[in-house]
C-alpha positions, 0 to 999 in steps of 0.5 A: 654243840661241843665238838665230837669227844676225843676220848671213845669212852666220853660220853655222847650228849643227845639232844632230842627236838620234838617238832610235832604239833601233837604231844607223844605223836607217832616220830616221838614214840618212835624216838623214844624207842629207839633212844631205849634201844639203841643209844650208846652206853653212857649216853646222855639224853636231854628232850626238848619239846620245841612248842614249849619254847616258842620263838618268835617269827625270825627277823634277817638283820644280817645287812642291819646295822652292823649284822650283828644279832642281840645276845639271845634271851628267853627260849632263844638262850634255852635253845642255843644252849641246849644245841651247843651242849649236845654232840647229836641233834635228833629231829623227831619231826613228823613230815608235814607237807612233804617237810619239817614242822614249823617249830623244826624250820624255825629253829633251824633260821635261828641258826642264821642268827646264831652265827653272828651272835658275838662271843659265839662261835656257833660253826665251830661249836656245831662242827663234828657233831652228828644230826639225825632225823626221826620221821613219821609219815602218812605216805611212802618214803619217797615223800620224805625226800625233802624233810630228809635233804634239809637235814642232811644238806644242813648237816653237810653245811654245817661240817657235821655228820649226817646219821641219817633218819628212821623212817615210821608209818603211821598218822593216827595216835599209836599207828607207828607202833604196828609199822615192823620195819620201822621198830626193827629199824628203830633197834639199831638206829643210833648203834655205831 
């Protein structure tokens, strides 16, 4: 993730991470509506569906050897590439058990080895860019608390900002397109 443009006018690069287990899910149609709404002009938006790059169970090396993770290949390269390209990560992750996906937990522990991967200076890379969330759930906000505090408190670890995260009701396919706070909310969400 490059560090925040200097210039107001540079444009901003969006990475989308699509946790669910559904395609087009609710926390998607969501996402889509706001990224057409409300992203700021010139923006970039790149999706990544986090199924389609599966990564394999997370493996803690860090007090192997000499702590140091291998070169990253595969769907691993994709995604690291992908995320130190973007100036905004958007987690567009349904609450599944009161927290992220799978797809989206596991992502996040690969940053573990993407800290200690030589010739990537992952924390700098990440730092002053901005996490988001997207969230569709079945139940009231307050059961988002912990899939809301992963984000934030990773953002806050990670020296960026948080933006926040827009909340959608729905579980059934196309359910979260009735949720009227949710759309309004959707219209300024990535507004400045």
């Amino acid at each position: 993730m490059a560090d925040q443009p200097s210039d107001a006018d540079a444009p901003r690069r969006f990475l989308f991470l699509d946790a669910g287990a559904r395609p087009d899910g609710n926390s998607v149609g969501l996402a889509r509506l706001a990224a057409e709404s409300s992203l700021p002009a010139g923006a970039e938006q790149r999706w990544l569906r986090l199924s389609e790059y599966p990564l394999p169970p997370f493996q803690d090396l860090r007090h192997t050897g000499d702590g140091r993770y291998p070169e990253p290949v595969g769907h691993e390269r994709t995604l690291l590439d992908a995320t130190l390209e973007a100036t905004d990560l958007v987690f567009v992750a349904p609450l599944y058990w009161y927290s992220l996906p799978t797809a989206a937990k596991l992502y996040l522990d690969y940053w573990s080895a993407w800290f200690r991967v030589p010739g990537v200076d992952f924390r700098a890379g990440m730092r002053g860019g901005t996490v988001w969330g997207v969230t569709a759930l079945a139940t009231g906000d307050d059961k988002a608390e912990p899939l809301i505090g992963t984000l934030r408190l990773t953002a806050e670890y990670m020296g960026m900002r948080w933006g926040g995260v827009l909340l959608g009701n729905g579980s059934r396919p196309g359910d979260v397109l009735s949720d009227e706070r949710a759309l309004t909310a959707a219209k300024s969400f990535f507004a400045d």
